[in-house]
C-alpha positions in Angstrom: 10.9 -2.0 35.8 10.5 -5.5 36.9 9.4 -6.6 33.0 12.7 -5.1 31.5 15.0 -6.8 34.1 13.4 -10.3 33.5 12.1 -11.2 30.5 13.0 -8.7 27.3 11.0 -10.7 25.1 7.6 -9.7 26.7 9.0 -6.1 26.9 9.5 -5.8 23.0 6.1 -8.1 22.2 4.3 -5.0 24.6 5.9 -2.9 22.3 4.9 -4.5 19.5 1.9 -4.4 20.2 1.3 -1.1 21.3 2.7 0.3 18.2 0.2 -2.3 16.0 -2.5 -0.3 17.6 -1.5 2.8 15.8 -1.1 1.3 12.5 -2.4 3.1 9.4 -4.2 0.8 7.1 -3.1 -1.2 4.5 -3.3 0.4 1.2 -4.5 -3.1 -0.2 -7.3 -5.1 -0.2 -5.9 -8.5 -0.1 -2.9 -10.3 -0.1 -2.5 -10.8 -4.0 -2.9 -7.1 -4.5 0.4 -7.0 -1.9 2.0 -9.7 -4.1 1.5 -8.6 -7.7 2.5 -5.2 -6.7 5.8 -6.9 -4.5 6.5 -8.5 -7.8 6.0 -5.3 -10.1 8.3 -3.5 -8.1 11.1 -5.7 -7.9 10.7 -7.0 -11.8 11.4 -3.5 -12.4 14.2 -3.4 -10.3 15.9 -6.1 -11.7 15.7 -9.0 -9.2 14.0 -11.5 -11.4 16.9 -10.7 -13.8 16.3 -10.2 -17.9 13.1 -11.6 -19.3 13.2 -14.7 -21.4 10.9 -14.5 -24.7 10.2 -18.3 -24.3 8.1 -18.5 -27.2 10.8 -17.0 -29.6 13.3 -19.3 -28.6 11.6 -22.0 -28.9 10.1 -21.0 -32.1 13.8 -20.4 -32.9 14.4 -23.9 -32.1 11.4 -25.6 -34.3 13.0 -23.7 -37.0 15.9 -25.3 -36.6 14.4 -28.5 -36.0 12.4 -28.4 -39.2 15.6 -27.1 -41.4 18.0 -29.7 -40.3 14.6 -32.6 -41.2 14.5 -31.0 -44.7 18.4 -31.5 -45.1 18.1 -35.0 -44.3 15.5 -35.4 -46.5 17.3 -33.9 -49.1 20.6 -35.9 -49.1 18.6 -39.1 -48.7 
């Protein structure tokens, strides 16, 4: 009783630490298996947000680049 009425915080670390005792094991190896699969998950939920095709765009943007240069060209 005394360690309730005093200090909580060493009541819930106790706690804490009883329960860490009866943890299951991690189902990964290593912390980058955690990670890519934390980023899988929420890629497919959305969080990232729509995927940008960076190479089309900027291919889209050469393109464009390389048309106006041959106008130029052409009116010179």
């Amino acid at each position: 009783m005394w360690r309730s009425q005093g200090h909580p915080e060493a009541l819930s670390l106790e706690l804490y630490a009883e329960r860490a005792g009866s943890a299951l094991a991690c189902a990964y190896s290593n912390s980058a298996e955690f990670d890519a699969a934390l980023i899988a998950a929420r890629r497919a939920a959305g969080v990232y947000g729509p995927r940008r095709h960076r190479r089309h765009i900027l291919a889209i943007v050469a393109g464009i680049a390389a048309g106006l240069i041959f106008v130029v060209f052409l009116m010179i």
